[in-house]
C-alpha positions in Angstrom: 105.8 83.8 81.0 107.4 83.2 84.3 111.6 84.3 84.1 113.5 83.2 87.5 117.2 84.4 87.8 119.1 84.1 90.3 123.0 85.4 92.2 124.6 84.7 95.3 127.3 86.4 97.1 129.1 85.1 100.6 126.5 82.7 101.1 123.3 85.7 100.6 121.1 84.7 97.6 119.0 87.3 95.5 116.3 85.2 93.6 113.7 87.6 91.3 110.8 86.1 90.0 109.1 88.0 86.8 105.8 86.5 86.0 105.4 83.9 89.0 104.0 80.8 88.6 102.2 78.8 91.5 104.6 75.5 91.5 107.7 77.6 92.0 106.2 79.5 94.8 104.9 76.6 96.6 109.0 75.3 95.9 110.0 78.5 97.9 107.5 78.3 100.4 108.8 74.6 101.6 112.1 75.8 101.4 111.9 78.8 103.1 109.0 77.9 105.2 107.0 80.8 103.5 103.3 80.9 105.4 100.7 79.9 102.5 98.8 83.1 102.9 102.1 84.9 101.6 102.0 83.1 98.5 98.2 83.7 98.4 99.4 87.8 98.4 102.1 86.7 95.7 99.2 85.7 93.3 96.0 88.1 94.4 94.8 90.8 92.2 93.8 93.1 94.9 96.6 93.8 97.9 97.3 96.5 100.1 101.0 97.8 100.5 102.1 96.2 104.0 104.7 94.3 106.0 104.2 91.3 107.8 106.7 89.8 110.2 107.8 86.4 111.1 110.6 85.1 113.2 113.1 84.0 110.4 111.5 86.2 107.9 110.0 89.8 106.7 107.2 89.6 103.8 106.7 93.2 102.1 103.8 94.4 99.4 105.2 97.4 97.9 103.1 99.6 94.9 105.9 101.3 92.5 104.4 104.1 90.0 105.7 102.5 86.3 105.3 103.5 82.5 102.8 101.7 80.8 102.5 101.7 76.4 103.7 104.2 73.7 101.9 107.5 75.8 103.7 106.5 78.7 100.7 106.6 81.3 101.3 106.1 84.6 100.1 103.1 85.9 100.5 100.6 89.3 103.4 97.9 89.7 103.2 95.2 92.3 106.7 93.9 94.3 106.8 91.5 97.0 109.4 91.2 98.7 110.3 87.9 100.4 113.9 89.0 103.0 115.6 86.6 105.4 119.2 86.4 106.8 120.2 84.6 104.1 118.0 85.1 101.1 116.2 88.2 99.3 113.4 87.0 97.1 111.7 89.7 95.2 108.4 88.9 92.8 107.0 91.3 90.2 105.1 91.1 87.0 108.1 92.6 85.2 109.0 95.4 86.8 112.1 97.2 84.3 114.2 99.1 86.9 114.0 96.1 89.3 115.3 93.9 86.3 118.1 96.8 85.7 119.5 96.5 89.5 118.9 92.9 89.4 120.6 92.2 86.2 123.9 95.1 86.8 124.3 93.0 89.9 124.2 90.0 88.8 126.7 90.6 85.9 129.2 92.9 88.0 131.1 91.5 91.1 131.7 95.0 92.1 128.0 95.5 92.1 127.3 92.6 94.0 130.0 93.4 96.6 128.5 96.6 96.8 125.1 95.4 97.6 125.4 92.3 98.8 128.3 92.5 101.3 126.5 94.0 104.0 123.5 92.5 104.5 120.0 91.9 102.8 118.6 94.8 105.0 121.2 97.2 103.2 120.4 95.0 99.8 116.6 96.3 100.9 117.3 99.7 101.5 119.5 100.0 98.1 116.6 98.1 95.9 113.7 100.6 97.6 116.1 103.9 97.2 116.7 102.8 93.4 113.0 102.1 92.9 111.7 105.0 94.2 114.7 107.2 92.5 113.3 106.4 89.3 110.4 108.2 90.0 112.2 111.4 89.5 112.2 110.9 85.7 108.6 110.1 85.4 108.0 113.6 87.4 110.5 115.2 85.3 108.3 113.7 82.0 105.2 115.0 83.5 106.1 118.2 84.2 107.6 118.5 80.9 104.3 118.0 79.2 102.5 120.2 81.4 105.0 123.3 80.4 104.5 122.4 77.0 100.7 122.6 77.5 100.9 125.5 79.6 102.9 127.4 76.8 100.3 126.4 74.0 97.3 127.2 76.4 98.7 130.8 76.4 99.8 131.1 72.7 97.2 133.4 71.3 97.4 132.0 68.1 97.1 128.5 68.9 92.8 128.1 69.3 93.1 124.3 70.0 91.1 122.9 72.7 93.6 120.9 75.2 90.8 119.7 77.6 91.4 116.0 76.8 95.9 116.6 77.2 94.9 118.0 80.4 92.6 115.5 81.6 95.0 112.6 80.3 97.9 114.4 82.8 95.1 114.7 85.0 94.5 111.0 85.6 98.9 110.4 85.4 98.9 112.4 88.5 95.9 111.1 90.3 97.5 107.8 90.0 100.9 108.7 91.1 100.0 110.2 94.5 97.3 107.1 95.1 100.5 104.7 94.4 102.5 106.5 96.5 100.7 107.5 99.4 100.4 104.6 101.2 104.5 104.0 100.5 105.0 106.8 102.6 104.3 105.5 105.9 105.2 101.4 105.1 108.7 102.6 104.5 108.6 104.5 107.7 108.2 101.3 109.4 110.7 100.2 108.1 113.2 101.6 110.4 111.4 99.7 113.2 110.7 96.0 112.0 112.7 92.9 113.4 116.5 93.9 114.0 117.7 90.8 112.8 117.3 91.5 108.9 117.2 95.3 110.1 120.0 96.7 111.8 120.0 99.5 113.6 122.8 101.3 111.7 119.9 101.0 108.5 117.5 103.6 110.4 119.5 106.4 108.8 119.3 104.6 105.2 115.7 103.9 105.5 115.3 107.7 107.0 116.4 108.9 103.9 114.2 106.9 101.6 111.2 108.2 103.7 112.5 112.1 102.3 113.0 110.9 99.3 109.5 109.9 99.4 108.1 112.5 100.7 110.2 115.1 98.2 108.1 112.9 95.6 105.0 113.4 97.2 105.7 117.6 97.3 106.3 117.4 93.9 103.2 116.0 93.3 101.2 118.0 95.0 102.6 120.8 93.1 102.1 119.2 89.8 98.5 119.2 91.0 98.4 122.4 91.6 99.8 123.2 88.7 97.5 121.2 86.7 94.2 122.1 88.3 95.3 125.9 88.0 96.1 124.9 83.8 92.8 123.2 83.4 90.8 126.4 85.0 92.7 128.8 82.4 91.7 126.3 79.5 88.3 126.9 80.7 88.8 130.3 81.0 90.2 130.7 77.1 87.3 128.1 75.9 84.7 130.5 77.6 86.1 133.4 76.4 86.4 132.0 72.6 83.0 130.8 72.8 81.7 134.8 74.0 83.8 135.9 70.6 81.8 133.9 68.5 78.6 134.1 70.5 79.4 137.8 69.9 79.7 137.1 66.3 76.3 135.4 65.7 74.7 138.1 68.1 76.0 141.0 65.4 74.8 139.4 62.2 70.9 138.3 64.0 70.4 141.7 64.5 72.2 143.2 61.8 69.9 140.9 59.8 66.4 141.6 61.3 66.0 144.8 59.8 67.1 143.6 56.0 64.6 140.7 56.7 61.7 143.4 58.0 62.3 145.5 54.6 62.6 142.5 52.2 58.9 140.9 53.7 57.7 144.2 53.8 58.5 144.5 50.0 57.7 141.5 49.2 53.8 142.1 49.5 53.1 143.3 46.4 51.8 146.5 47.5 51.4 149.5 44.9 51.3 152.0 47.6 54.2 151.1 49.2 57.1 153.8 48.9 59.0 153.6 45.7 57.3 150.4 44.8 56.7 152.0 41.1 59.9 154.0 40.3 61.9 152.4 37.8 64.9 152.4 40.4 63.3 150.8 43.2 65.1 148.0 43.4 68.7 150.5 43.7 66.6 153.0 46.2 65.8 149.7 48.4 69.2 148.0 48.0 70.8 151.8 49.1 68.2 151.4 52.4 69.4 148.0 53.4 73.1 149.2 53.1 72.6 152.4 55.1 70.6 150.3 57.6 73.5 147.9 58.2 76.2 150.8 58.2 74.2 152.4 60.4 73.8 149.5 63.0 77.7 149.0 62.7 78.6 152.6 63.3 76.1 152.3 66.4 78.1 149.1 67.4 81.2 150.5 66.9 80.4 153.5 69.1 78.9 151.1 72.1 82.6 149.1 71.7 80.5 146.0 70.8 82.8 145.0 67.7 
């Protein structure tokens, strides 16, 4: 359901649009003088992150990493980002830390003062640096649960297979680093776009945002790392479970093939067969199969098989 809030402050309004619907953006665009294929971006499933440039305004697609359900799975969050000399319109399907900036300033005057007074470029640059600042948590999370993996994967007593956890932090961290490469360098162009909603005194501002990118991106890389390294030892301690009981199996076949060779072979009903008439034949062949299998695990305990 489409939510539109608005706040002003000397004479720069901050409209964000959750949930946009086509009549109000057609609104904006005659007000604004928007070009249609803008609004066409606003709307399509499938957009690259870019900046487009026009004499009165800037139109920015930005992808933001966001929490998705109960597991928390990382998934892809669209903004556009409408930013004139006068106006900052940002569009999202509900993006919760851009409603958390938008709503602290639009409650607090301070806030607004502080974000508002200098500019929309310097709104810009203080909307991107919170964005991707709250990035830092969902690393923090994910590297959370891949200690707590990594601590179970080496607890002897713990035999449980954590493939599918792995897998699952896996996928988190493939998505991450596709959502956030292609930030890297549309920020860094950001310090060069049109100086009239971009000042030069921003380069520094924007600068910064580009390392804090980039410090994400690190991070990432080493949660990879770290991850691929996790699911090889999982493999490892799977393979090396599965020998154990392979092992196992392997001891009681053979242990078993000679019991089975003397029960056939007594089982013929043979009267020459040895012992086949004493009284205690069934105790002399009983005492053969024992020494038989203490034998063989004597033998196996000499070789170091058990």
């Amino acid at each position: 359901m489409e939510k539109v809030s608005k706040t002003k402050f000397e004479g720069i309004e901050w409209v964000n649009i959750e949930h946009p619907e086509i009549k109000t953006m057609e609104s904006l665009a005659r007000k604004y003088k928007f070009h249609h294929l803008d609004i066409e971006d606003c709307f399509s499933e499938i957009q690259r992150p870019k900046i487009d440039e026009y004499d009165n305004y800037l139109f920015i697609v930005l992808h933001l990493p966001t929490e998705m359900g109960r597991e928390r799975r990382i998934v892809q969050s669209e903004l556009n980002i409408f930013i004139g000399q006068d106006f900052f319109i940002t569009i999202s399907k509900g993006n919760k830390a851009l409603r958390e900036i938008f709503e602290y300033c639009k409650k607090k005057k301070s806030a607004r003062e502080e974000l508002m007074a200098s500019g929309t470029g310097y709104l810009l640059y203080k909307v991107v640096d919170d964005l991707f600042s709250d990035c830092f948590p969902m690393m923090d999370r994910l590297s959370k649960e891949m200690n707590d993996m990594e601590k179970s994967a080496f607890d002897i007593t713990n035999q449980k297979d954590m493939l599918g956890d792995i897998l699952v932090l896996k996928k988190d961290l493939i998505n991450f680093r596709r959502i956030i490469v292609p930030q890297r360098a549309l920020i860094a162009q950001l310090e060069h776009k049109n100086k009239k909603f971009l000042p030069e005194n921003l380069e520094v501002y924007f600068d910064d945002v580009v390392d804090k990118i980039e410090k994400i991106w690190n991070n990432l890389e080493n949660l990879k790392e770290l991850v691929e390294s996790l699911q090889d030892t999982n493999e490892s301690l799977i393979s090396h479970n599965i020998n154990n009981v392979m092992k196992v199996l392997t001891i009681f076949s053979v242990v078993m093939l000679p019991l089975t060779f003397l029960t056939g072979l007594y089982g013929m009903n043979l009267n020459d067969l040895p012992f086949a008439e004493s009284s205690a034949s069934f105790l002399i062949v009983s005492g053969m199969m024992l020494g038989v299998v203490v034998t063989m695990l004597l033998f196996f305990k000499y070789k170091k098989w058990l």
